[in-house]
C-alpha angles and dihedrals in degrees: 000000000000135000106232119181120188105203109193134128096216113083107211083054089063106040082043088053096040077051093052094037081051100056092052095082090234116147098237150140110231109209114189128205129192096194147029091247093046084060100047086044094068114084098200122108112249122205095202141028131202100190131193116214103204103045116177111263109261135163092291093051089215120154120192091262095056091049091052090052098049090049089054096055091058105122097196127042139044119315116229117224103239122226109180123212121188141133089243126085090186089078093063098096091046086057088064097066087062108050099248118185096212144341128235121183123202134283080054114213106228088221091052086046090058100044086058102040090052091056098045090054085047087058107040087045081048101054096038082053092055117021095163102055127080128268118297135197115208122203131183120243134180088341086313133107124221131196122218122187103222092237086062095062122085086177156298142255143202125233127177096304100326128082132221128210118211109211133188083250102037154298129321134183136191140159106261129114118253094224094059086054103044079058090046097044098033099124087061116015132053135217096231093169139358090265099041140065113187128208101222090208092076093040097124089164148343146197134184095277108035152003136238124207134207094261089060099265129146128205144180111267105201106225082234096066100044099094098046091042097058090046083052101051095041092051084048095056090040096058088044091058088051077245 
């Protein structure tokens, strides 16, 4: 059983999300909010949230984002895993600073919808299964769902419409769309290139034009992405020095 919230402030949304998160055949308790402050308000630990950006201003004048963020900043209990849901695409960047698992924009595609919830619930079973262990990212393949642990990633690429995740023992590929990972794996991995997504763990060097992993590979690195890549991997470093 897991613990769902729908925060909007529009009443048939919610009503339309608690019908799709019904017809996945998933054991849960659907909470709805109307506001940011009627969230905050519930002391129970949620599993997953469907977030709406733009609330209604209200007494509490908390947008989604600011809810996100102050759920973010918790320091006990359980995290949910965020799933914004909004009729603005502007807002997906924003999405990134607070560790979103995914993005939705309205008017929400049922099929979409279902690609996303599955692999939240993979991931919040996952995670309840094996709280020791580091992050994971679980994909579907051939009907079949696998489970990577991040360390175990160099990169991945994208190949007409399918990804593929190079791992420290091989090569795995899967049907999934690179811009909807580099979302779900931001506080660890960077879009170098349209066509790669790099684990900074395994940077060992870069130049304008391209980057060099530990393993000895060596990618394309797009000169609009420079800047923001080497922003990306020092804060990375950094966090990692406790810096």
């Amino acid at each position: 059983m897991i613990r769902i919230a729908i925060c909007d402030d529009e009443a048939n949304t919610r009503a339309y999300l608690s019908s799709l998160i019904r017809a996945q055949s998933c054991p849960c308790e659907i909470v709805e909010y109307a506001s940011a402050g009627d969230c905050l308000a519930d002391t129970q630990e949620l599993d997953l949230l469907f977030l709406d950006i733009e609330l209604a201003s209200s007494g509490d004048r908390l947008d989604g984002m600011a809810l996100a963020r102050t759920i973010r900043e918790r320091t006990t209990g359980t995290q949910p895993v965020i799933i914004f849901v909004t009729g603005y695409e502007r807002y997906v960047f924003d999405a990134f600073d607070v560790g979103a698992f995914q993005y939705l924009l309205k008017p929400v595609d049922e099929e979409k919808f279902a690609q996303v919830f599955t692999r939240a619930v993979e991931q919040i079973q996952t995670r309840r299964e094996n709280p020791q262990k580091g992050p994971v990212l679980t994909l579907q393949s051939a009907n079949a769902s696998k489970t990577v642990p991040l360390d175990s990633i160099y990169y991945i690429e994208s190949s007409n419409h399918k990804v593929e995740l190079h791992l420290k023992d091989g090569v795995f590929a899967c049907y999934a769309k690179i811009g909807d990972l580099e979302l779900e794996l931001q506080d660890q991995f960077f879009r170098i290139h349209k066509g790669y997504l790099v684990n900074l763990s395994y940077v060992d060097g870069y130049s304008k034009t391209e980057v060099t992993l530990t393993n000895g590979e060596r990618l394309l690195l797009s000169k609009y992405k420079y800047q923001d890549f080497v922003k990306a991997y020092l804060h990375f470093l950094k966090k990692g020095a406790g810096l």
